[in-house]
BADREN-789269 format. One record per atom (N, C-alpha, C): atom name; x, y, z. Coordinates in steps of 0.1 Angstrom, whole numbers. Each point is the difference from the previous one (the first is absolute). Layout:
<nodes>
+------+-------+-------+-------+
| atom |     X |     Y |     Z |
+------+-------+-------+-------+
|   CA |     X |     Y |     Z |
...
+------+-------+-------+-------+
</nodes>
This chain:
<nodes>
+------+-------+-------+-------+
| atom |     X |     Y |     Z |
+------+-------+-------+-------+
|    N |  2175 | -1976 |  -657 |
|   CA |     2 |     6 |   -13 |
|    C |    13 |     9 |     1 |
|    N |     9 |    -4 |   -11 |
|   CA |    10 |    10 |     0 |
|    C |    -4 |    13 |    -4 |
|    N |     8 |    11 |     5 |
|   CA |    -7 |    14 |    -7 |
|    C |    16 |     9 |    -2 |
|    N |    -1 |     2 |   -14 |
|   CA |     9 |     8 |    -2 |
|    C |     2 |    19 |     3 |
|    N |     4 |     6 |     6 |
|   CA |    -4 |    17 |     2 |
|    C |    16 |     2 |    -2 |
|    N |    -2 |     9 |   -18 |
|   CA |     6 |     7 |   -10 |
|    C |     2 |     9 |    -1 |
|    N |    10 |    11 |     5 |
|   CA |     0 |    13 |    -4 |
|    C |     7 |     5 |   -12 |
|    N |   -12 |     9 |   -10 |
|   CA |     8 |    -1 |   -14 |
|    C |    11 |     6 |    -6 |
|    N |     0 |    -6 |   -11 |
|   CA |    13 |     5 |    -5 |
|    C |     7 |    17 |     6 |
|    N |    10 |     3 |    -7 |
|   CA |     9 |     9 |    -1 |
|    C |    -9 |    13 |    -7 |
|    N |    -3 |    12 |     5 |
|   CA |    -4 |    13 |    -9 |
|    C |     8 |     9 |     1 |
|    N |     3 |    10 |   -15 |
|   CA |     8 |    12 |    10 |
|    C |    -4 |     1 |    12 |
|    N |    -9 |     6 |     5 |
|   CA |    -2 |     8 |    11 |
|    C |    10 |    -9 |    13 |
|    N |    -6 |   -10 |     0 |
|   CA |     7 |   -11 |     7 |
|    C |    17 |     4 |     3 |
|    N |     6 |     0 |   -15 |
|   CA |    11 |     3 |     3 |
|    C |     8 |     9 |    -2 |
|    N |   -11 |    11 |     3 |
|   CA |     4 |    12 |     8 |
|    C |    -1 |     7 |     9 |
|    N |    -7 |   -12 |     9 |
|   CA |    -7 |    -1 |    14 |
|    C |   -10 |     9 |     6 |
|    N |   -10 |     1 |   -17 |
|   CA |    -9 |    12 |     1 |
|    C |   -11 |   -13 |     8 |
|    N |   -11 |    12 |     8 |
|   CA |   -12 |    -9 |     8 |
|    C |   -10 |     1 |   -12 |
|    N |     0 |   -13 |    -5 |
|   CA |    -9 |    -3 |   -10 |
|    C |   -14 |    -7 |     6 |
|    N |   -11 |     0 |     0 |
|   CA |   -15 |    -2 |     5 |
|    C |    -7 |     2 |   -13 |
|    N |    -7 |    10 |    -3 |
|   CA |    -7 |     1 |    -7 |
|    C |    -2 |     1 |   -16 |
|    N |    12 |     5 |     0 |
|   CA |     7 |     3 |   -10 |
|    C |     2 |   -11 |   -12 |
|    N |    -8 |    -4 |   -12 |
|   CA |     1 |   -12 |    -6 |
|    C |    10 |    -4 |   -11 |
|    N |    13 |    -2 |     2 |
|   CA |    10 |    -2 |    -1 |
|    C |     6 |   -15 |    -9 |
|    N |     4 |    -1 |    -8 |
|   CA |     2 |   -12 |    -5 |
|    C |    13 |    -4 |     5 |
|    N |     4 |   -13 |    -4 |
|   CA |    16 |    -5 |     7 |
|    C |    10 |     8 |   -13 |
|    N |    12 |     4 |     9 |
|   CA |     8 |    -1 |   -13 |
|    C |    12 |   -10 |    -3 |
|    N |     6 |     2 |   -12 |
|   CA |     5 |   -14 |    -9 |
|    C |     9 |    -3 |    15 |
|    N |     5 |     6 |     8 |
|   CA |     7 |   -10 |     8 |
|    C |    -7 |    -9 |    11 |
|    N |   -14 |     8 |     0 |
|   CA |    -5 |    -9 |     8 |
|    C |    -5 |   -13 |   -11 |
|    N |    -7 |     2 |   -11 |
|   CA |    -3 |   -13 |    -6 |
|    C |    13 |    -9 |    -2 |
|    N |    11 |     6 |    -3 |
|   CA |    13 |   -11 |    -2 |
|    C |     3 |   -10 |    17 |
|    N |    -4 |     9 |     9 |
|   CA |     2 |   -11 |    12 |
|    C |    -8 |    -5 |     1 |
|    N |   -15 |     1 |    -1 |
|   CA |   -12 |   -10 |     0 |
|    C |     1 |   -12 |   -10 |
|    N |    10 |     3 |   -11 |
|   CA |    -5 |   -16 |   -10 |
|    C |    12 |    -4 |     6 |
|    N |     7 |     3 |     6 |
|   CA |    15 |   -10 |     6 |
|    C |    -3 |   -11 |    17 |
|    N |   -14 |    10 |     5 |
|   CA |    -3 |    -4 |    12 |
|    C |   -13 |   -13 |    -4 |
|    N |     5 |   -12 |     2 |
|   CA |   -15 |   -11 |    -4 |
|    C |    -3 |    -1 |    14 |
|    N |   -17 |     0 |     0 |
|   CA |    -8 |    -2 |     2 |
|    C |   -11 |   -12 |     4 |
|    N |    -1 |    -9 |     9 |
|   CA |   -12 |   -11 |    -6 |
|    C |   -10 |     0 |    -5 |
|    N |    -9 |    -4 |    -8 |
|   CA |    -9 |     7 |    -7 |
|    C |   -13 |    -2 |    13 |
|    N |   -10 |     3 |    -1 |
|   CA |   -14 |    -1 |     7 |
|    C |   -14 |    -2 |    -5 |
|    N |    -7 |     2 |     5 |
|   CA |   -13 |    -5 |    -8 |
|    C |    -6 |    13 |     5 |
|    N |     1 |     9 |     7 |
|   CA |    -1 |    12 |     0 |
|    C |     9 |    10 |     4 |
|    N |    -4 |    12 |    -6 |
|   CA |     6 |    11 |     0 |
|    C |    -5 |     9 |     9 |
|    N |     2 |    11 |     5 |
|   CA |   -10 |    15 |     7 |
|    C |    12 |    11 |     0 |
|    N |    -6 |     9 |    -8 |
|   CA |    11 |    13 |    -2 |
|    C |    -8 |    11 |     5 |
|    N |    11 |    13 |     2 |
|   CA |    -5 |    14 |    -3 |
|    C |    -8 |     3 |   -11 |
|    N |    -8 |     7 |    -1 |
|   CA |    -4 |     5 |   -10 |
|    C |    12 |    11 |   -10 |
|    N |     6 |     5 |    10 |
|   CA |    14 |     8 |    -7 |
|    C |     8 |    -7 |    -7 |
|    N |     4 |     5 |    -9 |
|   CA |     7 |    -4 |   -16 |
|    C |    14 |    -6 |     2 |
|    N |     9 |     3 |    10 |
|   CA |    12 |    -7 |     6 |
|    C |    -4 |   -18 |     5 |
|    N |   -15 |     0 |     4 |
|   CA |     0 |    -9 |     9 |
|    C |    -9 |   -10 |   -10 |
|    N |    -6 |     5 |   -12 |
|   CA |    -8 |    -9 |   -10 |
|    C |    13 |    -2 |    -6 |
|    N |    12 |     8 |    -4 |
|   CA |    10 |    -3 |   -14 |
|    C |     6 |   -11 |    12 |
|    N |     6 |     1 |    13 |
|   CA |     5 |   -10 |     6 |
|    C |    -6 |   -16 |     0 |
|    N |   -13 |     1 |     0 |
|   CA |    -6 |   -15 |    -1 |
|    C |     1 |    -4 |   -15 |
|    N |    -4 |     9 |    -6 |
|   CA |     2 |    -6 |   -10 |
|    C |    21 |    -9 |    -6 |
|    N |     7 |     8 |     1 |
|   CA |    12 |    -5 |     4 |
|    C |     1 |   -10 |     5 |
|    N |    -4 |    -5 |    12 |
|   CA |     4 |    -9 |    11 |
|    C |    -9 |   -14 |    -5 |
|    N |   -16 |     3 |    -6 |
|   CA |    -8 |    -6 |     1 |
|    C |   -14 |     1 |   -12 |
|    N |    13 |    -1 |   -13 |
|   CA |    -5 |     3 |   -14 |
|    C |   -13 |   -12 |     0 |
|    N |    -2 |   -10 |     5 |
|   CA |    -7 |   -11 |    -3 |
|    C |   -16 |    -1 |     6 |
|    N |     3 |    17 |    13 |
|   CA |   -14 |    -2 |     8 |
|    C |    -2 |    10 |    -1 |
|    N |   -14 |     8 |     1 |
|   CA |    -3 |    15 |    -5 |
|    C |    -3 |     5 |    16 |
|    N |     5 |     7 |     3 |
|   CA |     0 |     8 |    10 |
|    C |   -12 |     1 |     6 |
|    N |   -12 |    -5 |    10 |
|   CA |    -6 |    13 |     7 |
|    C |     0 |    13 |     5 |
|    N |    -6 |    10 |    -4 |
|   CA |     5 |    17 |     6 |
|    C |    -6 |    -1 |    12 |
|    N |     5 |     0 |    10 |
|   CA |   -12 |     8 |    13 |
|    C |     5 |    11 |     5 |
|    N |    -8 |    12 |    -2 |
|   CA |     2 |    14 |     3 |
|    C |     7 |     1 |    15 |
|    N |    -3 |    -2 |     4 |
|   CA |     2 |    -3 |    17 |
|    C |    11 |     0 |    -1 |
|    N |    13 |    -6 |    -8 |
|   CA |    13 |    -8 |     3 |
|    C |     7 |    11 |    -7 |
|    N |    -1 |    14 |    -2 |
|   CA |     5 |    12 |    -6 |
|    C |     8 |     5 |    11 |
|    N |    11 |     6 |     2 |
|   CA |     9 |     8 |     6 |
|    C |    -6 |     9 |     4 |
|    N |     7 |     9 |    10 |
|   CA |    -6 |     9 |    10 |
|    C |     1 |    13 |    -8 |
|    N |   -10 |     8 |    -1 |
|   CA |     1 |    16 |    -5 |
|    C |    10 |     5 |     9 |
|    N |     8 |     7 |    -5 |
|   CA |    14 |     5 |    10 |
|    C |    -3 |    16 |    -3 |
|    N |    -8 |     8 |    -2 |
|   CA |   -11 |    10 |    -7 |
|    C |    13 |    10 |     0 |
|    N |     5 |     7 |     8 |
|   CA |     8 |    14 |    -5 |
|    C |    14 |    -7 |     1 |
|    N |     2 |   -10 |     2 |
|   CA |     9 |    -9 |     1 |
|    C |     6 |    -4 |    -8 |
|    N |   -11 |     0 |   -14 |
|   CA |     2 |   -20 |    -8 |
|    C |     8 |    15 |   -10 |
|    N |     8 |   -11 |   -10 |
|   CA |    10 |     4 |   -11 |
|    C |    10 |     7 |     3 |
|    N |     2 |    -1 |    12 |
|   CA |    14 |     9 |    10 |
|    C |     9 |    -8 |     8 |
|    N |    11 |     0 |     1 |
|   CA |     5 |   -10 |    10 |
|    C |     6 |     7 |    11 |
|    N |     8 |    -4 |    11 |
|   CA |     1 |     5 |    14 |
|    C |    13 |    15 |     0 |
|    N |     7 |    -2 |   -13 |
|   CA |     7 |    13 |    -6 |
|    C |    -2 |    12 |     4 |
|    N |   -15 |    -5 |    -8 |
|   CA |   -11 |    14 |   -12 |
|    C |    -6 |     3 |    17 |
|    N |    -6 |    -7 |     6 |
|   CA |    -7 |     5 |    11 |
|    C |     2 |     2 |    18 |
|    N |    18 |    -1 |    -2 |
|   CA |     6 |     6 |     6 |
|    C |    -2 |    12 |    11 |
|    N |    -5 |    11 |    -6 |
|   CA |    -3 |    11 |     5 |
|    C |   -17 |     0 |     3 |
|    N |    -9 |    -9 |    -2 |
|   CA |    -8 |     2 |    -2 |
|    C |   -12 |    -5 |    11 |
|    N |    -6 |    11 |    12 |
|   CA |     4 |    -6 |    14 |
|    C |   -14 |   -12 |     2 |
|    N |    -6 |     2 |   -12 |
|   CA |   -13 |   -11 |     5 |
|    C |    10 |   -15 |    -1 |
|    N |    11 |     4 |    -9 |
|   CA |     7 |   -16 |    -2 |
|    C |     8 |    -6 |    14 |
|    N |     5 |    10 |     4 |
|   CA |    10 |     0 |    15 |
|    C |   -15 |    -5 |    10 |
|    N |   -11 |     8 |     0 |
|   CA |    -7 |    -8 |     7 |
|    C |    -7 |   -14 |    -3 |
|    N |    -2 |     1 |   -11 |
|   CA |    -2 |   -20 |    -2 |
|    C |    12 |    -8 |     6 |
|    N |    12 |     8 |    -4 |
|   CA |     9 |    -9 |     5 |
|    C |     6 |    -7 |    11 |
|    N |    -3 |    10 |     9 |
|   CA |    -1 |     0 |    18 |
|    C |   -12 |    -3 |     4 |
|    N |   -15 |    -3 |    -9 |
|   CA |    -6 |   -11 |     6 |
|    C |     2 |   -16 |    -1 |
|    N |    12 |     2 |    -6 |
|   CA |     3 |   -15 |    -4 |
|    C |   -12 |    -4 |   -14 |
|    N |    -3 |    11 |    -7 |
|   CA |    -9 |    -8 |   -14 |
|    C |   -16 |     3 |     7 |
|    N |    -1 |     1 |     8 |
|   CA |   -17 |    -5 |     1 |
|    C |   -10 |    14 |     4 |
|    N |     6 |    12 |    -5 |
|   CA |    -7 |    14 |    -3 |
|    C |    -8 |    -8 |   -15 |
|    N |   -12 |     5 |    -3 |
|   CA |    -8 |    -1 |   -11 |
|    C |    14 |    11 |   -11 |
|    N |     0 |    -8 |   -10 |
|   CA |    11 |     9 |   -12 |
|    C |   -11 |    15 |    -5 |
|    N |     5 |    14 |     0 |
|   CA |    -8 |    11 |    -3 |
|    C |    -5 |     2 |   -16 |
|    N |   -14 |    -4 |     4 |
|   CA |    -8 |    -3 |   -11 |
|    C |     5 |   -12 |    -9 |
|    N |     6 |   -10 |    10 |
|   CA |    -3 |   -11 |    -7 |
|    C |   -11 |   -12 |    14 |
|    N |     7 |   -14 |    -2 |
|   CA |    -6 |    -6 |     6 |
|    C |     4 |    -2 |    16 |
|    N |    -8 |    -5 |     8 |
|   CA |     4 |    -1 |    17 |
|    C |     5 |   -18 |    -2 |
|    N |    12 |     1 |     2 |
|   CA |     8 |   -12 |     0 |
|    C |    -9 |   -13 |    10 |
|    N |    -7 |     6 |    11 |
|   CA |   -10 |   -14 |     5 |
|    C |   -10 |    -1 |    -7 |
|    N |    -3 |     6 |    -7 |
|   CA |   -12 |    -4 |    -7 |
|    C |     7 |    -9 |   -16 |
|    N |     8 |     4 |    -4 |
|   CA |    12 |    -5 |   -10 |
|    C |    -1 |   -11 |     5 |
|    N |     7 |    -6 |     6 |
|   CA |     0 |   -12 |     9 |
|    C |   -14 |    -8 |     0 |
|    N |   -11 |     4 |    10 |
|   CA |   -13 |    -4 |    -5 |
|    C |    -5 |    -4 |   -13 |
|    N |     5 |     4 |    -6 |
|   CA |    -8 |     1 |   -14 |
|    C |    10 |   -11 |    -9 |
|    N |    13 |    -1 |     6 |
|   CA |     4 |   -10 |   -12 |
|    C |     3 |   -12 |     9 |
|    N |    -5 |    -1 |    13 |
|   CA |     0 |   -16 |     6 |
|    C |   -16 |    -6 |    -1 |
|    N |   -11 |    12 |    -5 |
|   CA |   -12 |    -9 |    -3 |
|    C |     0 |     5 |   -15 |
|    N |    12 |     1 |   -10 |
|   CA |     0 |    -6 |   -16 |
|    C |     4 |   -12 |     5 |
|    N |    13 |    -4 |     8 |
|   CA |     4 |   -15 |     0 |
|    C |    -9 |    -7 |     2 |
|    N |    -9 |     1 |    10 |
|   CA |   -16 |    -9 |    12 |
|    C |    -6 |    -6 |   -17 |
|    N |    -3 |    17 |    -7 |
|   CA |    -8 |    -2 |   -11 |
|    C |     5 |   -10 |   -12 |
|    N |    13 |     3 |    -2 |
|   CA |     7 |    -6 |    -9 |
|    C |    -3 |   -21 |     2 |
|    N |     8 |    -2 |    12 |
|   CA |     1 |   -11 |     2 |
|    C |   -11 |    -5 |     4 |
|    N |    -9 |     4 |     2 |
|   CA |   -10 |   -11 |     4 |
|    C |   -14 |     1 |   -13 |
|    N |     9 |     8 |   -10 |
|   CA |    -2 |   -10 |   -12 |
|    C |     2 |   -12 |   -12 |
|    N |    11 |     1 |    11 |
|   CA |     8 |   -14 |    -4 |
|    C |    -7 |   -16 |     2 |
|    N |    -6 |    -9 |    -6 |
|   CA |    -5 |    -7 |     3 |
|    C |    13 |   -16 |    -3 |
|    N |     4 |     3 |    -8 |
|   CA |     5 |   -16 |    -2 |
|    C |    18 |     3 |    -9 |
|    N |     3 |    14 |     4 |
|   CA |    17 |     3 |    -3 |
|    C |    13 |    -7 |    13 |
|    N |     6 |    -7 |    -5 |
|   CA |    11 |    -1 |    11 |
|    C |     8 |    10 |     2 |
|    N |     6 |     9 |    -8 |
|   CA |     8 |    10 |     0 |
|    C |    -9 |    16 |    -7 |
|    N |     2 |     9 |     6 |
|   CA |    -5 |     9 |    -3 |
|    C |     9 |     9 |    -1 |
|    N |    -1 |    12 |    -6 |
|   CA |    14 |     7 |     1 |
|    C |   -10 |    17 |    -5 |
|    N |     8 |    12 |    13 |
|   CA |    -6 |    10 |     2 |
|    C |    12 |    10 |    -3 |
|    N |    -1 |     9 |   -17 |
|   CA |     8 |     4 |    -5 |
|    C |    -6 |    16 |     4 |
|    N |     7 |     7 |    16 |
|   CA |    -4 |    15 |     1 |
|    C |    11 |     7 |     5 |
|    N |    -3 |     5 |     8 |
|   CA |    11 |    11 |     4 |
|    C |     8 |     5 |    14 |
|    N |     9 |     1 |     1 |
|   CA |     7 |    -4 |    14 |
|    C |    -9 |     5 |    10 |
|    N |    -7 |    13 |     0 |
|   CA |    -9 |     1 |    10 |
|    C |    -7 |   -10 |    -1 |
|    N |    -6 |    -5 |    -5 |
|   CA |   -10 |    -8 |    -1 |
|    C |    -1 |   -14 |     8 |
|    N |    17 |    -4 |    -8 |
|   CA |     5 |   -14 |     7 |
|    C |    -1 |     7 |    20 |
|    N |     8 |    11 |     1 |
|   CA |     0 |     1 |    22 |
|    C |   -11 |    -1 |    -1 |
|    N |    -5 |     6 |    -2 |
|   CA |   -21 |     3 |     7 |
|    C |    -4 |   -17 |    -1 |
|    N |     1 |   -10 |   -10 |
|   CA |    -4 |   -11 |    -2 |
|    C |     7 |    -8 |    13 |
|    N |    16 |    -3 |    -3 |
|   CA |     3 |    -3 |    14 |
|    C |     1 |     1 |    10 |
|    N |    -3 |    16 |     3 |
|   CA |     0 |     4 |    14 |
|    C |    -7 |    -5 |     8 |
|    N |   -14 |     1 |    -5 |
|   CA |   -13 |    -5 |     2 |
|    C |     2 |   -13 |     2 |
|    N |     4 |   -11 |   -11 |
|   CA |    -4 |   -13 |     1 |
|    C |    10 |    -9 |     1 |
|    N |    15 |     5 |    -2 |
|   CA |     9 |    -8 |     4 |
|    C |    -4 |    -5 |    13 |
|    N |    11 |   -17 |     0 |
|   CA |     6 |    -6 |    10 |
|    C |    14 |    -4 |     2 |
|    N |    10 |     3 |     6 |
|   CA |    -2 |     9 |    12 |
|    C |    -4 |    16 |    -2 |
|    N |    -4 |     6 |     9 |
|   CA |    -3 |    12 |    -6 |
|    C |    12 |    11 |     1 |
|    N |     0 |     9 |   -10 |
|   CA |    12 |    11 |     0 |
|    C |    -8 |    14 |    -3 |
|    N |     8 |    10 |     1 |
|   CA |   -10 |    14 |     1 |
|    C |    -2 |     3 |   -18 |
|    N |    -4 |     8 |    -5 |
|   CA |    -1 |     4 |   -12 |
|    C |    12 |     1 |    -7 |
|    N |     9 |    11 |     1 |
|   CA |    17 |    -1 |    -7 |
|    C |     7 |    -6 |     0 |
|    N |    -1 |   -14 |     7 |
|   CA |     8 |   -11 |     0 |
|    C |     0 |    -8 |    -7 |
|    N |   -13 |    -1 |    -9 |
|   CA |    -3 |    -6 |   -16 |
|    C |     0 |     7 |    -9 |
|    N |    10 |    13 |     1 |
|   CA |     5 |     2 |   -17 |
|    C |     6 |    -6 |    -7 |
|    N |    -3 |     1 |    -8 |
|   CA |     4 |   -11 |   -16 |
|    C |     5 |     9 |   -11 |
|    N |    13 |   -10 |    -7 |
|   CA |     2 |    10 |   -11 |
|    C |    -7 |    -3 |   -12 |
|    N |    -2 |     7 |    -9 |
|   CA |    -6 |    -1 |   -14 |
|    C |     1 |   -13 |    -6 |
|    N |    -6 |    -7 |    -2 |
|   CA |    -4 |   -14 |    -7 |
|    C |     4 |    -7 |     8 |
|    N |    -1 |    -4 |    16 |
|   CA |     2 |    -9 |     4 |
|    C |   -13 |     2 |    12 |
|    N |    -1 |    -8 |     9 |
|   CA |    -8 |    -3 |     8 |
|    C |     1 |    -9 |     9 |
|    N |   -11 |    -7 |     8 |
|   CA |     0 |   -10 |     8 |
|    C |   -11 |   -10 |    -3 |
|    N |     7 |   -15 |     3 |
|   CA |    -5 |   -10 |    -2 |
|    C |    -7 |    -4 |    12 |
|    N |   -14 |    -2 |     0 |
|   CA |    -5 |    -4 |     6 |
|    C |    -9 |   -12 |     7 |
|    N |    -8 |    -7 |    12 |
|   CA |    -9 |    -9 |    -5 |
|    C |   -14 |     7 |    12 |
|    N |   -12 |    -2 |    -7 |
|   CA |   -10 |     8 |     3 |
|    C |   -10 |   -12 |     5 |
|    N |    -2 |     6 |    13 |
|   CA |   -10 |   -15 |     6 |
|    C |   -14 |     4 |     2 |
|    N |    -2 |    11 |    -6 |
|   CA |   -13 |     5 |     4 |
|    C |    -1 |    16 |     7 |
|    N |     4 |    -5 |     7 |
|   CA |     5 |    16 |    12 |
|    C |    14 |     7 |     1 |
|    N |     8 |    -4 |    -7 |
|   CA |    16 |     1 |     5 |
|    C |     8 |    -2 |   -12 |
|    N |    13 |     5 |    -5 |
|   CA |     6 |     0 |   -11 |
|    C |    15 |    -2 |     9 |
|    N |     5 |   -19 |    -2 |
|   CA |     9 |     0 |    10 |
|    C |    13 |     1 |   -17 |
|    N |    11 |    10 |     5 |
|   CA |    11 |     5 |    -8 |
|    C |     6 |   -15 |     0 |
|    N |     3 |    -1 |   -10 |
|   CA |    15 |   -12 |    -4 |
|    C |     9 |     7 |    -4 |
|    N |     2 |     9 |    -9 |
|   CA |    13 |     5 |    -5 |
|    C |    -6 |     7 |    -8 |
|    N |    11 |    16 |    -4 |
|   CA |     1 |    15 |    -5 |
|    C |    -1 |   -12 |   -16 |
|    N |    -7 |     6 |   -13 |
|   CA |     5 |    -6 |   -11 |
|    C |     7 |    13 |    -7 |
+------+-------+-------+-------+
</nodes>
């Protein structure tokens, strides 16, 4: 099965390189203007965020199939974090220590990035193996979302940060059951 993994459009926050998670955020006009320029193949299913960036993105890409929500496939709470970018929290030493753990301190009073992980490689488990008779599938969420999915199930394997993706594009994939072998960044 081919499987599409989409990270959505363009939001302010995005490009102002605020840590957006929880925060339910719509695209703005520049992100919808590069999503109707970027085509798509269509699929016989869809699976989004439940966040509003990631339902307005499918719908864009994939006006013809109505999205599945699975909660699971939501961005990471970035808790004292989220709506700030690395600027604003400069001075701010719980950020210097996430930073020098390399990312994998739990975010303060948000969510613990392995459990993040956890949680949106069994939305994929759950997603896809409700797929009964789609050849292409396509998984419209969020760049966290896409590392934690490949980290886990890519072939060859790479560590988490080495599958960032920019806004409306992603990786094409083919899914044999157990494994999501990468063909090319879309």
């Amino acid at each position: 099965m081919r499987v599409m993994l989409i990270r959505h459009g363009l939001t302010d926050g995005n490009l102002h390189k605020r840590y957006i998670g929880s925060t339910d955020e719509p695209l703005c006009q520049e992100g919808i203007r590069l999503l109707r320029l970027t085509p798509f193949p269509q699929c016989k299913a869809v699976f989004s965020s439940p966040m509003r960036r990631c339902r307005e993105t499918a719908e864009i890409l994939f006006p013809d199939t109505e999205a599945v929500i699975v909660p699971s496939l939501k961005e990471c709470c970035f808790g004292r974090f989220e709506g700030k970018n690395y600027i604003e929290l400069s001075d701010d030493p719980y950020y210097q220590k996430w930073i020098d753990s390399g990312g994998t301190l739990p975010f303060p009073d948000g969510e613990d990035p392995c459990e993040f992980r956890k949680r949106s490689v069994m939305g994929f488990y759950s997603a896809i193996n409700s797929v009964h008779d789609a050849d292409v599938v396509a998984f419209v969420v969020h760049g966290g979302t896409i590392m934690a999915v490949l980290e886990k199930l890519a072939v060859p394997h790479r560590e988490y940060y080495d599958w960032n993706v920019s806004n409306g594009h992603g990786y094409d994939c083919l899914w044999d059951g157990s494994h999501l072998s990468v063909r090319k960044e879309l």
